[in-house]
C-alpha positions in Angstrom: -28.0 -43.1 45.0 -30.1 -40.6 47.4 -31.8 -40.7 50.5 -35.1 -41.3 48.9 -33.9 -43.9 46.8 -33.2 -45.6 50.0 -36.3 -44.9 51.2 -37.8 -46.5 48.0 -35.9 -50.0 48.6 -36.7 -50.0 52.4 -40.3 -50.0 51.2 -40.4 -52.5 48.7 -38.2 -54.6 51.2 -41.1 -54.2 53.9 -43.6 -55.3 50.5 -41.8 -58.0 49.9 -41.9 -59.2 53.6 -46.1 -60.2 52.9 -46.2 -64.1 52.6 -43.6 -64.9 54.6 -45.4 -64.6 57.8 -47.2 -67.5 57.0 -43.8 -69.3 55.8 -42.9 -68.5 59.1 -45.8 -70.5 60.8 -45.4 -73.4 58.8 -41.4 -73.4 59.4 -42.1 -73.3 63.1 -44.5 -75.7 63.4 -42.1 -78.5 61.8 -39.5 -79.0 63.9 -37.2 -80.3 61.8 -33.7 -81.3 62.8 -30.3 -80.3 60.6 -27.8 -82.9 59.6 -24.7 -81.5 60.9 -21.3 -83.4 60.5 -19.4 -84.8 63.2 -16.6 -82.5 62.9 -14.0 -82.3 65.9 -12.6 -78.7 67.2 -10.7 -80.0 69.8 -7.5 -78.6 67.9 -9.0 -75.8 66.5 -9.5 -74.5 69.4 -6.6 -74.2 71.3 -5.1 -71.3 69.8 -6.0 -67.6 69.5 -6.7 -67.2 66.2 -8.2 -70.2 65.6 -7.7 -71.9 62.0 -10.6 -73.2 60.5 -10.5 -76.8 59.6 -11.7 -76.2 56.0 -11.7 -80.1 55.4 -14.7 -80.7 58.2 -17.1 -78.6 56.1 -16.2 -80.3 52.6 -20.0 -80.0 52.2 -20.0 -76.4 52.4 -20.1 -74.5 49.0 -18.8 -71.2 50.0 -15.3 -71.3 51.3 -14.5 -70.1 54.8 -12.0 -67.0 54.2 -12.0 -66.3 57.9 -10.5 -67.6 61.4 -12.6 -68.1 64.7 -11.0 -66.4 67.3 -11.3 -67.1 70.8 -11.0 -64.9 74.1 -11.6 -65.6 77.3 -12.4 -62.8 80.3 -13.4 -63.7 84.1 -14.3 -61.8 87.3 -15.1 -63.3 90.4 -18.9 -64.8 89.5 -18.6 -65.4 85.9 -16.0 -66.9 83.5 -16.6 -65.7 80.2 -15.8 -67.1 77.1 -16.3 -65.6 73.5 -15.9 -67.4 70.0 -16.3 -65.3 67.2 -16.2 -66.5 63.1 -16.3 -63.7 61.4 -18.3 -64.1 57.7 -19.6 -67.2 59.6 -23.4 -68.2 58.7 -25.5 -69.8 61.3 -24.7 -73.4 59.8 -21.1 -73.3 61.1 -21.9 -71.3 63.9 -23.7 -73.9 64.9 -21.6 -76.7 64.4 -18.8 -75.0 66.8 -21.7 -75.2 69.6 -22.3 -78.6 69.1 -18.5 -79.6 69.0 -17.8 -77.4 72.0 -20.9 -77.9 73.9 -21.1 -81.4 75.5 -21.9 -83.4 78.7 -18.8 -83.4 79.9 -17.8 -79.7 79.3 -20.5 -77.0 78.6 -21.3 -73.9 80.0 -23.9 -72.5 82.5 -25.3 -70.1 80.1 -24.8 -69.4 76.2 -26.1 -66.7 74.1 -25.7 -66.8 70.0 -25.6 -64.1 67.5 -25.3 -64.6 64.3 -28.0 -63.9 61.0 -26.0 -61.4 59.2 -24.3 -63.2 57.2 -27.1 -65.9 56.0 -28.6 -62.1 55.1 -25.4 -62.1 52.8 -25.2 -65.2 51.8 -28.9 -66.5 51.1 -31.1 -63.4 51.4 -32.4 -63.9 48.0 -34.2 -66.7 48.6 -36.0 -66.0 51.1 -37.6 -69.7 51.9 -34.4 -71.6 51.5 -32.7 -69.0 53.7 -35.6 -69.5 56.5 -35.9 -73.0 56.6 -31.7 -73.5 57.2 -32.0 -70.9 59.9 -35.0 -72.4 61.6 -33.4 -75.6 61.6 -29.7 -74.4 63.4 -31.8 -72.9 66.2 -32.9 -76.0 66.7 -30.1 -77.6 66.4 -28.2 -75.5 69.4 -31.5 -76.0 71.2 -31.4 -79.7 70.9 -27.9 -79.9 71.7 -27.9 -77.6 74.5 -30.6 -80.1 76.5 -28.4 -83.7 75.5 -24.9 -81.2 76.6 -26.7 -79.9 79.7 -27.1 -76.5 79.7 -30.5 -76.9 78.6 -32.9 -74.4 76.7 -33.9 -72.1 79.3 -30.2 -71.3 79.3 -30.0 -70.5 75.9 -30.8 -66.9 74.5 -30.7 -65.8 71.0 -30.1 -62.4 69.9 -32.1 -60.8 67.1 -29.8 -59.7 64.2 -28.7 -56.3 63.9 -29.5 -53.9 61.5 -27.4 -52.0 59.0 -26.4 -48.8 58.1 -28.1 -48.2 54.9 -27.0 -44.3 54.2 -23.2 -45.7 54.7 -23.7 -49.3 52.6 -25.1 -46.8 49.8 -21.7 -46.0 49.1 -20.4 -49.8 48.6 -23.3 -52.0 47.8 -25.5 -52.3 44.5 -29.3 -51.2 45.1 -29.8 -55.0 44.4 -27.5 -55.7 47.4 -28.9 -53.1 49.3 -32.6 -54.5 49.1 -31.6 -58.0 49.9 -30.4 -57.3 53.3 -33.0 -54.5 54.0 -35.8 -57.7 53.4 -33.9 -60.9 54.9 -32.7 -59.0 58.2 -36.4 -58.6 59.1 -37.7 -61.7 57.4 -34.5 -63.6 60.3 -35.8 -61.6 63.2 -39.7 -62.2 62.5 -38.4 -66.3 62.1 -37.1 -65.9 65.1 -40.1 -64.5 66.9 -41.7 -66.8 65.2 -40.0 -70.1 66.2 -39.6 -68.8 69.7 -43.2 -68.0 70.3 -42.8 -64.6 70.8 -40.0 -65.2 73.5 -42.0 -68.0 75.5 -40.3 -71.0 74.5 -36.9 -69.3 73.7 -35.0 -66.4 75.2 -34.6 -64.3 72.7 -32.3 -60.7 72.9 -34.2 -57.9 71.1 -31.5 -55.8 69.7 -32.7 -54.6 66.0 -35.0 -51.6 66.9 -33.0 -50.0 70.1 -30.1 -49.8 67.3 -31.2 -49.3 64.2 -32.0 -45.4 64.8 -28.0 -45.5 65.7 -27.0 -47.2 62.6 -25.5 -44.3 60.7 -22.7 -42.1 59.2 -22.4 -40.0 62.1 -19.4 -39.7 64.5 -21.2 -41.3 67.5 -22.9 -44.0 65.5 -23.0 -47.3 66.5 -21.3 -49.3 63.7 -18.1 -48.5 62.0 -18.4 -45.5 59.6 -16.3 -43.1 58.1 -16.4 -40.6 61.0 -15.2 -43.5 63.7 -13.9 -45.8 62.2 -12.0 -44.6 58.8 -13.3 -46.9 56.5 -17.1 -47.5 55.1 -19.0 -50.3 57.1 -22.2 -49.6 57.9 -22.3 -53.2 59.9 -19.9 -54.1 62.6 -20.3 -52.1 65.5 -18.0 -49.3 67.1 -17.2 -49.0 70.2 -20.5 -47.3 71.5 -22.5 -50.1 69.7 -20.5 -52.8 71.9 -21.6 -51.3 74.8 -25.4 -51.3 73.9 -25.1 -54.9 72.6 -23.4 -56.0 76.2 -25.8 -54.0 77.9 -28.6 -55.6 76.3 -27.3 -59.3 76.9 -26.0 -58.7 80.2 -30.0 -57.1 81.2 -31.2 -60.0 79.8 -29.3 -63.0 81.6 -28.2 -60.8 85.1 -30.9 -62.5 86.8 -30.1 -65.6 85.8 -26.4 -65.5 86.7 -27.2 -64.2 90.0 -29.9 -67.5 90.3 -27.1 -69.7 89.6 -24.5 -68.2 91.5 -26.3 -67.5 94.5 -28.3 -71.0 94.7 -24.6 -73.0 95.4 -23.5 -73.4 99.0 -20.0 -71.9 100.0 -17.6 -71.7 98.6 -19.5 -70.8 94.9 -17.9 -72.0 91.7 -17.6 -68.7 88.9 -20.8 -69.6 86.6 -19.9 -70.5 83.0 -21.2 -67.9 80.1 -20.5 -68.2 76.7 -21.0 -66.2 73.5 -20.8 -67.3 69.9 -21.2 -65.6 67.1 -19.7 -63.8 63.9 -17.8 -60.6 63.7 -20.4 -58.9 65.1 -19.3 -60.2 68.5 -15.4 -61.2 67.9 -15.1 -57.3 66.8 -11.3 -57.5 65.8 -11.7 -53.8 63.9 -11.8 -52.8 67.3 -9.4 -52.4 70.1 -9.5 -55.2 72.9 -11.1 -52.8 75.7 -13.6 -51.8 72.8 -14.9 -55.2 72.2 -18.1 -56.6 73.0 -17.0 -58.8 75.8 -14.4 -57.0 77.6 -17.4 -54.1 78.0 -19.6 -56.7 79.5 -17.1 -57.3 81.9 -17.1 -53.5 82.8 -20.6 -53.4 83.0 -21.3 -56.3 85.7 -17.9 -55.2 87.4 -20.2 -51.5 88.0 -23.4 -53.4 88.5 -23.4 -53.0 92.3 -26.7 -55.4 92.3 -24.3 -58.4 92.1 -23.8 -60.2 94.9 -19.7 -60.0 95.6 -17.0 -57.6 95.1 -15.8 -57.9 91.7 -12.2 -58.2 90.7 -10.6 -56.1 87.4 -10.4 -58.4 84.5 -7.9 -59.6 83.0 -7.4 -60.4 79.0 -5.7 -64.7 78.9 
């Protein structure tokens, strides 16, 4: 397949996006709730790798093949904690929040990202796939106010694009076309349901990567030239520091808020990220991971309001 066959699919993909604007609207103007199991990941997650208790999600017709893994960095103002599921949809993603998150243990701030894989998964229908998705932000919405943490707290990141010159070589034109229309169709339901970032906080991520989605050397996903293998999705090390970047501009003033607003002596404020293997990035080398470059980055932000210790992986 060539360049301008891509081209081809990346314009029908943006045709077949006319409708669902409207879908959209309807979507976000029922606020309907998802019926999520009461599943328990008190054991689950205690260990690095976490198993995945495949008997909670009996209901689930695709079987989990993957392990949520678990990490845990800190600095004097922020103890950060990171739960990655890798080939996790929103749907389980999700129910880990709700499980984890609660009034007597949740954390100051959370940001999710996930979408990739209901891309994967469900991006041929369209409708379905939008009305499931809709319905888990909610969900960690809802649960975030009864837990605590509450929504203003809660930020959602847009979901990243791919690398379609590099997915040429390992994905059907079919495949190809699915996730060039249901990545979009995910980011505009999240504009959408957030009202434009108003009611949620939403990360915009897609177009300040997408140029840097490619098969070159200093690309920002896994390729060929930097990583040694065809990907074309999960990021390399230079797309884990935009991504942190990106999520630490977005809740810095925030942290400082809640850090600052205590009386002496402060307590570290609590910031959690879940997602899929986007954010658990285990092709990558622990210093190259998401998370431990967030740490870097608000360790060099001098705009924070205490000296700032080297982190440490637990």
């Amino acid at each position: 397949m060539n360049m301008s066959l891509i081209s081809k699919l990346k314009n029908t993909a943006t045709i077949g996006l006319i409708g669902i604007t409207s879908l959209l609207s309807n979507i976000s103007n029922s606020q309907g709730e998802s019926t999520l199991p009461n599943t328990n990941y008190s054991e689950i997650l205690s260990t690095t790798p976490l198993k995945t208790n495949l008997n909670s999600i009996e209901k689930n017709p695709i079987r989990i093949r993957n392990e949520t893994y678990y990490e845990h960095l800190e600095n004097e103002v922020i103890d950060l904690d990171v739960y990655g599921m890798p080939g996790a949809r929103s749907y389980l993603i999700s129910l880990l929040i709700k499980e984890t998150e609660t009034p007597e243990n949740h954390h100051d701030i959370i940001a999710v990202q996930w979408g990739t894989n209901d891309a994967v998964l469900y991006g041929d229908n369209i409708p379905y796939m939008l009305r499931m998705y809709v319905n888990h932000i909610y969900a960690v919405v809802s649960n975030a106010d009864f837990a605590g943490t509450k929504r203003e707290n809660v930020y959602f990141f847009e979901v990243p694009p791919i690398a379609s010159d590099v997915l040429v070589e390992r994905k059907t034109p079919e495949e190809l076309l699915q996730l060039e229309t249901a990545i979009p169709a995910l980011n505009q339901g999240l504009y959408n349901v957030s009202c434009g970032g108003k009611y949620l906080n939403t990360i915009k991520i897609y177009d300040e990567m997408d140029p840097h989605f490619n098969k070159e050397a200093d690309a920002w996903c896994l390729n060929e030239a930097n990583g040694d293998f065809l990907d074309g999705v999960h990021l390399s090390s230079l797309g884990a520091e935009a991504l942190s970047s990106t999520l630490w501009n977005n809740i810095q003033d925030n942290v400082r808020e809640k850090y600052l607003s205590q009386k002496s002596p402060r307590e570290k404020i609590r910031v959690a990220i879940y997602g899929d293997s986007i954010i658990s990035a285990r092709a990558l080398n622990p210093e190259d991971r998401p998370i431990a470059k967030l740490i870097d980055i608000i360790n060099r932000d001098n705009t924070v309001p205490v000296e700032l210790s080297v982190w440490e992986v637990e």
